[in-house]
C-alpha positions as CSV (number, residue, x, y, z in Angstrom):
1,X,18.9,-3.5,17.0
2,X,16.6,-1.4,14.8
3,X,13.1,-0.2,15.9
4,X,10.2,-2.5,14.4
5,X,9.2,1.5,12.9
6,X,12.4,1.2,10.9
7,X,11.7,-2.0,9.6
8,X,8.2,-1.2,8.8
9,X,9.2,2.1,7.2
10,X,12.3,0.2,4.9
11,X,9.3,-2.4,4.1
12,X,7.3,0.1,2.7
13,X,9.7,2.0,1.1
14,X,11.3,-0.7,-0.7
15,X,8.1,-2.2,-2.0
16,X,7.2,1.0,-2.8
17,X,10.0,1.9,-4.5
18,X,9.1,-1.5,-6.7
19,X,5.8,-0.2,-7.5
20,X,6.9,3.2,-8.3
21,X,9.7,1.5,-11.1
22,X,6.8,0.0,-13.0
23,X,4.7,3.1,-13.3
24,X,7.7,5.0,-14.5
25,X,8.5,2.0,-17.0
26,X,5.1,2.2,-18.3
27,X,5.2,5.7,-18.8
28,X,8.4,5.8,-20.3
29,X,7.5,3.0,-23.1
30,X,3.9,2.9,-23.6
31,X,4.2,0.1,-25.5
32,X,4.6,-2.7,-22.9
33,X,1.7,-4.9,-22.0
34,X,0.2,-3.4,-18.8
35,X,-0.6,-6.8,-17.6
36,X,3.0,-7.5,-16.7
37,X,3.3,-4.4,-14.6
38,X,0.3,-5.0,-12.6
39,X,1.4,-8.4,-11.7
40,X,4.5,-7.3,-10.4
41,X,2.3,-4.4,-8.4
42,X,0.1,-7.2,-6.9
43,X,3.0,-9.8,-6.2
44,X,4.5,-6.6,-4.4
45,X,1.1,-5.3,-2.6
46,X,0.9,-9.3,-1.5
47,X,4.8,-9.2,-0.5
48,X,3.9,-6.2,2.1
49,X,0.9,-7.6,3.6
50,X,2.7,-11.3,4.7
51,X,6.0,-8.9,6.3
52,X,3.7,-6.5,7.7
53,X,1.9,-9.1,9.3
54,X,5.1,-11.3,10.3
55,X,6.2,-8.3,11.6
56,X,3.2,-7.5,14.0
57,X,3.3,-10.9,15.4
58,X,3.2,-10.6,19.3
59,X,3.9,-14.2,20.0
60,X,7.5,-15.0,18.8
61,X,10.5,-16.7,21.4
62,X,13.3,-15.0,19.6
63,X,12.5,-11.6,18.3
64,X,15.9,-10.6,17.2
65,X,15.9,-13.8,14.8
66,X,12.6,-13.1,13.7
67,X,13.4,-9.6,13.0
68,X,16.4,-10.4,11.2
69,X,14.3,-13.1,9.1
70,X,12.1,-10.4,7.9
71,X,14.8,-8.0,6.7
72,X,16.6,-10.7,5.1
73,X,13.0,-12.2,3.2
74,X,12.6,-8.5,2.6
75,X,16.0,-8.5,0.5
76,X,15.7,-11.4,-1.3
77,X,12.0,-10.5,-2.4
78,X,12.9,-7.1,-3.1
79,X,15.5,-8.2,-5.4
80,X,13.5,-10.7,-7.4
81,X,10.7,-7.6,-7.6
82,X,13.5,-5.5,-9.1
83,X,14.8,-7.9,-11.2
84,X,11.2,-8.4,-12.7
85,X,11.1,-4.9,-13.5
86,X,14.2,-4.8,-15.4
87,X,12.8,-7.6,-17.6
88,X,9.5,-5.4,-18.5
């Protein structure tokens, strides 16, 4: 099983990945309305917090089924990030 560092690192990574797509996207057309990127960039921010604090729960019965939860909400999250940045 992965380290709970390694999830925490693939968290932050992805989301940040997210992040960084919209600042390149709004550099690269200046035209698009600003408003739409920083919604994604909140919805992300709010998407870390809730795994990072899922993740630093100390009181769970199965932690390889939480853990495994959290990767797979991290996917499914991450993709519908993504695929909100391909529509700005």
């Amino acid at each position: 099983m992965a380290s709970i560092r390694d999830l925490k690192k693939d968290i932050n990574f992805v989301l940040g990945d997210i992040i960084e797509s919209v600042h390149i996207k709004e550099l690269e057309n200046p035209a698009l309305d600003g408003k739409a990127g920083d919604a994604i960039i909140e919805e992300a921010i709010a998407i870390f917090d809730d795994l990072m604090k899922e993740v630093n729960k100390k009181d769970v019965e199965n932690a390889k089924a939480h853990f495994a939860n959290i990767r797979k909400a991290l996917a499914e999250k991450g993709e519908a990030l993504a695929a909100k940045v391909r529509k700005l």
